[in-house]
N, C-alpha and C positions, 0 to 999 in steps of 0.2 A: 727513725721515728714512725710508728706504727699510724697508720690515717685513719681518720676518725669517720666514720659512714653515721650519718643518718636521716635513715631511708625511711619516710611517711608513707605507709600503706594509705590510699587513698580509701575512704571512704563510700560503697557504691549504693546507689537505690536502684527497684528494681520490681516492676508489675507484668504480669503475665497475663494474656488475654488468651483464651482456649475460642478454639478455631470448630472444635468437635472432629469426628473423625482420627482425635492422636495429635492433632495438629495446635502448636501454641506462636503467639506474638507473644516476644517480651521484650519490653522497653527498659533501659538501664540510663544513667547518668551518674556521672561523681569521679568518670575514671578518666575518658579522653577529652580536650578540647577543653580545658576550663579556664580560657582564656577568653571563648566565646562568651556572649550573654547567655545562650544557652546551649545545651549540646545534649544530646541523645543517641543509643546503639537501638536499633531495632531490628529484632532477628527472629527471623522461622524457620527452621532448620538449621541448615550451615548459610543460608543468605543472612547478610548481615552489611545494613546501610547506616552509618553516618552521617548524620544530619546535624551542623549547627545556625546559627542565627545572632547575626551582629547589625543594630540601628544607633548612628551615630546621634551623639546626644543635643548637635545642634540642630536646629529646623534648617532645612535647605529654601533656597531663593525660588520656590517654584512652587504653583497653584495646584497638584497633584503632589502623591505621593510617589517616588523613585524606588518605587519595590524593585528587587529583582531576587526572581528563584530562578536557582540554577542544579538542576541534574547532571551526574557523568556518571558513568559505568567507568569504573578501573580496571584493563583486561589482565590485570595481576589479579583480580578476581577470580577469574574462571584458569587461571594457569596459561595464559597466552598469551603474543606477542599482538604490539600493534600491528595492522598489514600497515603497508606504502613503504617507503624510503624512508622517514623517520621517524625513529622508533620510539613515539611518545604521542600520547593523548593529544588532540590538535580539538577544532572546531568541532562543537559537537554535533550528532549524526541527528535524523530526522526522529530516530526514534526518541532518544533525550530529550531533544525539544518540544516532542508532543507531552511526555512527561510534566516539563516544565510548564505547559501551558494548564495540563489539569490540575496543577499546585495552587498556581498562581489565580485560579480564578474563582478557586473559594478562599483561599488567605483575603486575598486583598480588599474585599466589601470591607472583612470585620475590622479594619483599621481604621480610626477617626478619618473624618472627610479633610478637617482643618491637622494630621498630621503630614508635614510634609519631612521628615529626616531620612535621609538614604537608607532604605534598608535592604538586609541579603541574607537569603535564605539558601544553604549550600548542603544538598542531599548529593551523599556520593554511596554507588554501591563498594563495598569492601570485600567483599567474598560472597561467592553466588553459590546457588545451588538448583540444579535442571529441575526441582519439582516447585521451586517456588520462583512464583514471578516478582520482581522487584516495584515494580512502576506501584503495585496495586498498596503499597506499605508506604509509598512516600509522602502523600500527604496524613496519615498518621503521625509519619516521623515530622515533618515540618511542623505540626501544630504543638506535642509533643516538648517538643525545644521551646517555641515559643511560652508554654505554660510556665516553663520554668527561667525564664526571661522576666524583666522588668518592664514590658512593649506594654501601652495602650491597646490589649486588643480585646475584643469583645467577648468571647468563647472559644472554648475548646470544639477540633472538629476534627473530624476522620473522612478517610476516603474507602471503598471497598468497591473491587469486581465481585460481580452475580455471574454465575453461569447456570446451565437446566442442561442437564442429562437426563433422560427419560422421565420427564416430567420431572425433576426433585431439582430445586435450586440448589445452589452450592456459593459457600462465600469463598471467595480467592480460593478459583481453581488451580488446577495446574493448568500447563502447554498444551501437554497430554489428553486432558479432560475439554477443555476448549475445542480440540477439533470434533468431539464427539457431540457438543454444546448446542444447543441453536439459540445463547444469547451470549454475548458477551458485551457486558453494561460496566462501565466506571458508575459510582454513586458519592456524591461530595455532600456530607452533611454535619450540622451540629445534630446535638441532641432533642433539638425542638423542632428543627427544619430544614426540608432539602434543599439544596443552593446550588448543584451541580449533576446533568446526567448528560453523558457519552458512551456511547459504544453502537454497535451493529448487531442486528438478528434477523433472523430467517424466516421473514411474513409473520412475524407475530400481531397479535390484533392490541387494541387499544388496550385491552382489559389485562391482558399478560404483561403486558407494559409495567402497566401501575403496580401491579403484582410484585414484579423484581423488583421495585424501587421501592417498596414498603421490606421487602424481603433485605435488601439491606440497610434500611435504612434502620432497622432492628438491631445488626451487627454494630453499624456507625455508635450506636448508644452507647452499647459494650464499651467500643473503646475508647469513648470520649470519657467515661466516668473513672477508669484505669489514667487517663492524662490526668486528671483531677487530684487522685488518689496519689500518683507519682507527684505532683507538684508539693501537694499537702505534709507527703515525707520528707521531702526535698528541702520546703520550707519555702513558702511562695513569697514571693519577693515583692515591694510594693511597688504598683504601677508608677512609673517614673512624670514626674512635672517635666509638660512642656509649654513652650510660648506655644498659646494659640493663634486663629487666625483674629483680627481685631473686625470687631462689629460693631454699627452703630444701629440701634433699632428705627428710631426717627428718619437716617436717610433709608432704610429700608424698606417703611413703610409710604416714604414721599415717593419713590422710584417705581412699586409697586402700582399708585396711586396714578401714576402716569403712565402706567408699561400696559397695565390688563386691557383693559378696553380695547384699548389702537390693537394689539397682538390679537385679541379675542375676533377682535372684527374682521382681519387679517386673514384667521388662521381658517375660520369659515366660509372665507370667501371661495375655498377650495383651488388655490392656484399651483403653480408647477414648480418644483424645486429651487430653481435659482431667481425666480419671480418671486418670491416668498421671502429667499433668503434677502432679497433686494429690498423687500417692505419691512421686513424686521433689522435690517441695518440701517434703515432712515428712520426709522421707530427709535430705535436705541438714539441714533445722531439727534435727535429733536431731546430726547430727554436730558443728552448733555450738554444742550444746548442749552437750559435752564441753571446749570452751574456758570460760575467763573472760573474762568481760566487758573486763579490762585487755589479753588476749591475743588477743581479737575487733577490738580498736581498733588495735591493733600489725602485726596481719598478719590479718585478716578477708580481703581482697582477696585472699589466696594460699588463705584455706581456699577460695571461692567459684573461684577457678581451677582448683584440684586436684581439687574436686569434680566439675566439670565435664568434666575426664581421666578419671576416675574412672569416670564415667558411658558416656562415648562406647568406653571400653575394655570394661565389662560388655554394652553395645547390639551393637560389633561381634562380640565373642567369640559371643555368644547366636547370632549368625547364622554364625561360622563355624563352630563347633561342633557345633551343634545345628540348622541349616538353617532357625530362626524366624526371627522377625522383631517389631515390638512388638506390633505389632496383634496376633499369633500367627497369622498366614498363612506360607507358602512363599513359597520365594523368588520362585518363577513366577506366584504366585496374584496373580489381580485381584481390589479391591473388590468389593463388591457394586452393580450397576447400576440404578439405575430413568430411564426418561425418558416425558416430555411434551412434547406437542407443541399448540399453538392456544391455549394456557393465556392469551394476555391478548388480549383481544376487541374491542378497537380498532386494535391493528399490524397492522402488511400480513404478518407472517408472526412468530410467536415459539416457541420450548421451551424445556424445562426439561431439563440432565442433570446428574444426580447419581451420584458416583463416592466409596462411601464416606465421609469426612466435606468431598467439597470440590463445590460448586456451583456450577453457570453458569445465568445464566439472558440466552438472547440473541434479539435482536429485529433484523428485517430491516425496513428501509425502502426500497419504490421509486422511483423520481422521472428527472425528465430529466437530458442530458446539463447542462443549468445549476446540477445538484447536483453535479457532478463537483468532485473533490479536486483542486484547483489547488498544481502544487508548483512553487514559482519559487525556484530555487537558482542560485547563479551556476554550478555545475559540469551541473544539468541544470533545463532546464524542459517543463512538463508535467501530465498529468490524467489522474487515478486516475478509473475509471466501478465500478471495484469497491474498496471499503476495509472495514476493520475498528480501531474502537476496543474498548477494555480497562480495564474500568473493576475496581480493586481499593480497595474503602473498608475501612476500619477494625475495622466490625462484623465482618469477614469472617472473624477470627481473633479475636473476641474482645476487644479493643483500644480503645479511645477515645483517640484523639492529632488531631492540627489534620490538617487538611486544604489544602495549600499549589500550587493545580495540579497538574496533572497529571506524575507521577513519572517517572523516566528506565525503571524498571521495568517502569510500565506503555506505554509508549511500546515500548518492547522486546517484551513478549508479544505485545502487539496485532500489530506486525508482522507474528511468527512465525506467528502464528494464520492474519496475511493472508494470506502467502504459501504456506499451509499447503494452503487453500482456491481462491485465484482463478486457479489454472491449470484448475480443474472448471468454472469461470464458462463458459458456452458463446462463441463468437466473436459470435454473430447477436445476445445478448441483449441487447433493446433502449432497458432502462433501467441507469440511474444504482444503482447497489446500496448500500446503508450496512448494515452489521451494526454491532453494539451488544453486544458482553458485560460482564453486570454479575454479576461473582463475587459471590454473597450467602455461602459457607462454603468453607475453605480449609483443607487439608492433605497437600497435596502437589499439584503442576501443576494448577496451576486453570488458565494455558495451551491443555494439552491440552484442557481440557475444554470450553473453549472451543473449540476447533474442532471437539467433537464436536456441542456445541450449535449452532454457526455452521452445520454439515451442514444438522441437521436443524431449523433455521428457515429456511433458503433454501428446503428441499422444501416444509417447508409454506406457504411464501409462492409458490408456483406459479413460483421460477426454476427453470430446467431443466437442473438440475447432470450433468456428462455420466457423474461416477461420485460414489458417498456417500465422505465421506476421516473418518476416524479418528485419533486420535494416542494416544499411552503418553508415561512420562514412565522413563527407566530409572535403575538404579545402581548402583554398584558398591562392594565392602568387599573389602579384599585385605589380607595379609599379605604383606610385601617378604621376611620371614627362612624362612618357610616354603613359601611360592609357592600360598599357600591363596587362592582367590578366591571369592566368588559374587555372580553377576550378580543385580539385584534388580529385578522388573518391577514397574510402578505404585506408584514412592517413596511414601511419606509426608515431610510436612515436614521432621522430627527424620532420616528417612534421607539424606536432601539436606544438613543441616547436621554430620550424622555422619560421611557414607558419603565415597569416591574419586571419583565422577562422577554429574555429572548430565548424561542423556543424551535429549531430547527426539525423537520421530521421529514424522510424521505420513506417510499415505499412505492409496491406494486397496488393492483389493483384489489391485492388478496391479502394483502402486510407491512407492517413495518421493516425496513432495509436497517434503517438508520435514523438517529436523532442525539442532537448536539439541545442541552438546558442549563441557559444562567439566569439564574433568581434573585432579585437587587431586592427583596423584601422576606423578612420573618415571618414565619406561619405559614406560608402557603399551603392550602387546605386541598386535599384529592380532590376534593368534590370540584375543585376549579383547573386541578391540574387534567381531568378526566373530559370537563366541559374543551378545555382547550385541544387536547386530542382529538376528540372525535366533530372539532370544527375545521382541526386541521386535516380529517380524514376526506372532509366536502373539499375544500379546497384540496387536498389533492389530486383528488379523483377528477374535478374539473380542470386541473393544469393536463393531466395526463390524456383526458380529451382532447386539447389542443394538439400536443405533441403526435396522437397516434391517427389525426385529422392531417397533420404534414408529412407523416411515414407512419404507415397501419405497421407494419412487418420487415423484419430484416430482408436487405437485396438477398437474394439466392445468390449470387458471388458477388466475389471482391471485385474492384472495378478493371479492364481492360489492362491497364498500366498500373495497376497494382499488382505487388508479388503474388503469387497461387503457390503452396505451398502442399509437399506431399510428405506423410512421415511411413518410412519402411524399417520395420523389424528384421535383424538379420544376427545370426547367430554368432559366437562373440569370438568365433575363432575366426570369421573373415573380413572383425574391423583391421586388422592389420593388411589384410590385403587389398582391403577400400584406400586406405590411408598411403597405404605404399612406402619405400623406402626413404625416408626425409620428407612423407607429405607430398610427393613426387607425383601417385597418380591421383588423388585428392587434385592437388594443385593445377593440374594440367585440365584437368575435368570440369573443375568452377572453368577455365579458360576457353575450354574447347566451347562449352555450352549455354557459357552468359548466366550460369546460379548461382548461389551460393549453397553447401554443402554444410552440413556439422554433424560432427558424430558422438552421441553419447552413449557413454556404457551403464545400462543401468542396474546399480547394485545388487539388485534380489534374485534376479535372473542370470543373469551377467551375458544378457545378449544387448547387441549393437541400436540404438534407437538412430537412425537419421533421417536427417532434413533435409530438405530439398524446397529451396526456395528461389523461385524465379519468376520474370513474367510471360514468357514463353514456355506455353504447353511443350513444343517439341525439344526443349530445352531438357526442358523434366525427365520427358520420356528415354532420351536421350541416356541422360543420369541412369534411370531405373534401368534399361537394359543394358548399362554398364557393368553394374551393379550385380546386375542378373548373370551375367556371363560372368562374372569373377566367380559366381559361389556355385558357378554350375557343376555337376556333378554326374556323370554318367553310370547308367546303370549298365553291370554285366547281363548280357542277353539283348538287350536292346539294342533298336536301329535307328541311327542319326544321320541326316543331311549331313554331304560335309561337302568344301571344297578347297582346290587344287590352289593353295599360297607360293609353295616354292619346288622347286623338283630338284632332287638328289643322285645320285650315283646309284643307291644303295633302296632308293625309296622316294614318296613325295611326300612333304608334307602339307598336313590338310587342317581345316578349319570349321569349326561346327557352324553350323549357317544360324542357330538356333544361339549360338552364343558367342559372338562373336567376341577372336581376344583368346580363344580357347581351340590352342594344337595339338596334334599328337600325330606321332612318324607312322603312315601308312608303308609298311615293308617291302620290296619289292619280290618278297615270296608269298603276298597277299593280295598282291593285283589280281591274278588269273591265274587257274586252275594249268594253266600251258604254262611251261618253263619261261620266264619274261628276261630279254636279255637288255633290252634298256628299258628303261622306266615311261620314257616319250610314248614307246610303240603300247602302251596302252591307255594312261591319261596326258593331260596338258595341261599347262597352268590356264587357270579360269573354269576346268570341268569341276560339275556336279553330280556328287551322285552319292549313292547310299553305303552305312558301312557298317559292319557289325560289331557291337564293341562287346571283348570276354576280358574284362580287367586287367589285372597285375600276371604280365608272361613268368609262369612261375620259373623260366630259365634263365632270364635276360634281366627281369626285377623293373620291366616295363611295362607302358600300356600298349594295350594291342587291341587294334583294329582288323577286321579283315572287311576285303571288296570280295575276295573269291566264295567267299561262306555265304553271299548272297546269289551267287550263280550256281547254273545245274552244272553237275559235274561233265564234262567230256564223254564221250559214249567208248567204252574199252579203257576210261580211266585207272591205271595202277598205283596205288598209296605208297610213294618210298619208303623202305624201312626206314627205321629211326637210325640217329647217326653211331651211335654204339653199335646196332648192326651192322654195320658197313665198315667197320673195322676203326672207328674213329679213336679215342685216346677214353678208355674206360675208368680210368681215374678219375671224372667226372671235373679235369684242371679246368676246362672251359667257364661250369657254372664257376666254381671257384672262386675263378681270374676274371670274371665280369661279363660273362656270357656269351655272346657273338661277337667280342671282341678281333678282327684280326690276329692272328699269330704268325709268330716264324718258326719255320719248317723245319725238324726236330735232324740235328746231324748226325749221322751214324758213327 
């Protein structure tokens, strides 16, 4: 019986957004994944990512929303194996997870406040391609899926890198165009407003700034109105009922009614962190103190909500109002600063900076190119010589909770901090760099302060930063119905969870390095975004006083007991005989002289780079004229020290004094012009003396020295014939048979 097939050709939609330059996004749906709520291919070139989106349809048991976006690169994308032992996608790498954080941090405002249903957002790349970058397409594709989903979300948004090659921006560069760039900016926006910018550049000024971020926030329209336009084909589906959160206006307005004043009067008094939090938790305790216990159990969850309205309403009024703040500083006002520097006395370089109540304490580590940060992603591979980790524990706020690896948060700072920092790393500097910030107190950007400390423990670990970089952490409190704003310099925590924006900016004296922006408000107008720039530009330039008030300039060296490191070019035919047979004279030479050693070949040239790392100068030196005698090389005609290693029958041999390591057979037909009948009656072991070197004995297929070609001949000296004259064997068997070899005596 013949089987019956029938096979549905799926159905597919399908919008194309033009890039200019030849270059397109197109977005499809209808073919893969329609099991998701929604699913989209988004491809520019041969890259081509995967993105769907599933929110379950009950409300979950919890006061936020349980978003999770998750990135992975497939290395059957790019045609390669996983590296390690097993061979399968495992936890994802630092790069993914910064991915996922720029996703996640403009998805997640536009979702109702009162929804709370699990939801998952899963961008996978599917096939790569070297001229296009993945990361800068994925939140396109996140939102994308979502349009064509049934989610409560507010609008369609995109994401796009800006780059500037000779002055000309560029939307979603390549790799390629990036190193040539001096900006490389993420841009997270809907079509009315910017909600998200990250990335690093090269002392750009305020004004450039604003520039790329209008520059793409141009392109972001483009393709927000293509999600639209795909939906509309699709056939957009209607926003799905959910249980809200339950409100009571009357207790809101009674809690209100008791909260402002006490917290107003509180928040003014300008007191210190956990003194605050202490009057606003007997604040709350008094207000529930006016319920019953039956009326506590019924709706407690709505007083402890209102309350907290309640709160954030008296915090912002106090600053638009009255120009305070909690602390009771200005709006402009910095903490107060103190910094240290050499504070731990075993690292190659550490300090201490302290900003108000939030602490860094960071430490530099040098080493060689074999400490370098190996990052193997299918979309790029590669080695960091300069990194930065971030470490934020528990203690750091007061806290006791587990400790479960390392966080997507701190994974995220540390970057910032990095990128904040290693465009100052000089080009020449010849080691491996690790900085280490360990936040020991937190209230507000410990980030920041972490680049301030990263500064100033590079200078005191003798790297030679080409400028000191500073960072601020900004905010902002605005009124939509009055158009009242004020910009806030050097947030505290509570302004960050309070405030319209957190605005991160790092920079020299001359530029921006770096800047991290999330915007919890619609509209954000340049004119405000510009004000807050160039307030963050005072305050950074006064952080950056401090810092070059504790260390003006890098030490001229590393410290005493830190490695000194020297790199020697050598030609790439005598890494093997650096290395030696199984690593043999390598091995013995890290032993002999207390360094470490590494040898790279570098591709373009294909000569030897090595390192030499140790704390001992005569260590080094040691190395080098190791080094030096292996690749010596003596010239025919010239004259070399040598001396006396071992004596022979037949000759002695001898040692370049100049390269030690390096023999060759002094003959004993080369001693002296007088016929030498033992080798003794003219040198000894342990003499010195001069010798002439004429290359490759064109008879013997050796090197040849003479001591005699340095002295005057004898007076009535007679030049023997050559041995053919003298009746020797003129079939020339000698050269032949290997030259001066010994023979037996031919039998008649």
């Amino acid at each position: 019986m013949k089987a019956r097939h029938n096979f549905m050709i799926p159905k597919t939609f399908k919008e194309v957004i033009d890039l200019g330059d030849g270059r397109e996004i197109s977005i499809e749906t209808g073919k893969l994944a329609k099991q998701a709520h929604g699913s989209v291919v988004v491809q520019s070139g041969k890259c081509m990512l995967l993105c769907t989106v599933v929110s379950n349809y009950k409300q979950s048991d919890v006061d936020f929303l349980p978003l999770t976006v998750d990135y992975r690169e497939k290395f059957a994308a790019a045609g390669r194996y996983p590296g390690g032992f097993f061979k399968r996608e495992a936890r994802p790498s630092d790069g993914e997870v910064l991915t996922m954080r720029l996703v996640d941090r403009v998805l997640r405002p536009l979702f109702p406040k009162d929804y709370h249903a699990e939801t998952q957002v899963m961008i996978q790349l599917m096939s790569h391609d070297e001229d296009v970058m993945p990361d800068a397409m994925a939140g396109l594709a996140a939102s994308a899926a979502i349009q064509l989903s049934d989610f409560p979300f507010e609008c369609a948004i995109s994401e796009a890198r800006v780059g500037r090659v000779n002055g000309e921006f560029i939307i979603n560069p390549t790799r390629e165009q990036l190193k040539e760039s001096d900006i490389d900016m993420m841009i997270g926006a809907s079509a009315d407003s910017v909600m998200m910018v990250e990335g690093e550049m090269e002392e750009i000024s305020e004004e450039e700034m604003t520039e790329a971020i209008k520059f793409a926030h141009e392109a972001i329209k483009v393709q927000c109105a293509a999600q639209i336009r795909l939906a509309e084909a699709f056939g957009k589906k209607e926003v799905r009922e959910y249980e809200p959160e339950r409100e009571d206006e009357d207790l809101a307005k009674k809690v209100h009614d008791l909260t402002y004043d006490k917290v107003y009067a509180v928040a003014k008094a300008g007191s210190a962190k956990h003194e605050r939090s202490a009057a606003f938790d007997a604040i709350k305790e008094e207000v529930k103190a006016t319920f019953s216990e039956e009326e506590l159990e019924d709706f407690g969850d709505l007083v402890s909500k209102y309350f907290y309205k309640a709160e954030k309403a008296a915090v912002r009024d106090l600053t638009l109002n009255d120009g305070l703040r909690l602390d009771g500083r200005k709006t402009d006002e910095i903490r107060p600063i103190w910094c240290e520097i050499d504070y731990l006395p075993s690292v190659h370089g550490s300090s201490i900076f302290t900003r108000g109540e939030t602490q860094a304490l960071a430490t530099v580590t040098l080493g060689t190119s074999r400490e370098a940060n190996k990052i193997d992603m299918p979309s790029y591979e590669g080695e960091e010589t300069f990194y930065l980790h971030y470490n934020f524990p528990p203690f750091s706020t007061g806290e006791a909770r587990p400790i479960r690896g390392t966080s997507r948060r701190e994974v995220g700072h540390g970057n910032l901090a990095q990128r904040a920092l290693k465009g100052m790393i000089p080009e020449d500097c010849p080691y491996t760099v690790r900085v280490v910030s360990e936040v020991l107190e937190s209230n507000g950007s410990s980030s920041m302060a972490t680049v301030c400390s990263g500064t100033m423990a590079l200078m005191d670990a003798g790297v030679q930063l080409k400028k000191p970089v500073s960072g601020i952490a900004m905010g902002l409190i605005s009124d939509a119905d009055s158009g009242n704003y004020a910009v806030l310099s050097d947030i505290l925590g509570d302004e960050d969870h309070l405030g319209d924006m957190d605005f991160k900016v790092t920079g020299t004296a001359d530029g921006i390095t770096a800047c991290q922006m999330d915007i919890k408000v619609k509209g954000l107008s340049y004119e405000i975004l510009v004000k807050a720039l160039m307030q963050a530009k005072e305050g950074r330039l006064h952080i950056l006083e401090k810092l070059t008030d504790t260390i003006s300039a890098p030490n001229a060296e590393v410290k005493s007991y830190a490695p000194k490191i020297v790199t020697k070019i050598i030609p790439g035919e005598y890494i093997g005989a650096v290395i030696g047979s199984g690593g043999k004279v390598i091995q013995e030479l890290q032993k002999e002289t207390n360094t470490t050693i590494v040898i790279n070949e570098d591709p373009d040239t294909e000569e030897g780079i090595v390192e030499i790392l140790g704390t001992g100068q005569e260590g080094i030196d040691a190395v080098i004229a190791k080094i030096e005698a292996l690749m010596f090389k003596p010239e025919v005609g010239s004259v070399y020290e040598v001396k006396v290693i071992k004596m022979l029958d037949f000759g002695a041999v001898v040692e370049y004094v100049d390269a030690p390591g390096n023999e060759v057979l002094l003959h004993v037909s080369e001693l002296a012009w007088e016929r030498t009948e033992n080798v003794s009656d003219v040198v000894n072991m342990g003499d010195v003396f001069d010798v002439k070197y004429f290359g490759l004995d064109p008879r013997t297929r050796k090197e040849k020295v003479s001591r005699k070609a340095l002295l005057p001949k004898p007076e009535g000296y007679v030049e023997r014939p050559p041995r053919n004259d003298r009746g020797g064997d003129r079939r020339g068997g000698d050269r032949r048979r290997g030259g001066d070899r010994d023979r037996k005596p031919r039998r008649d």
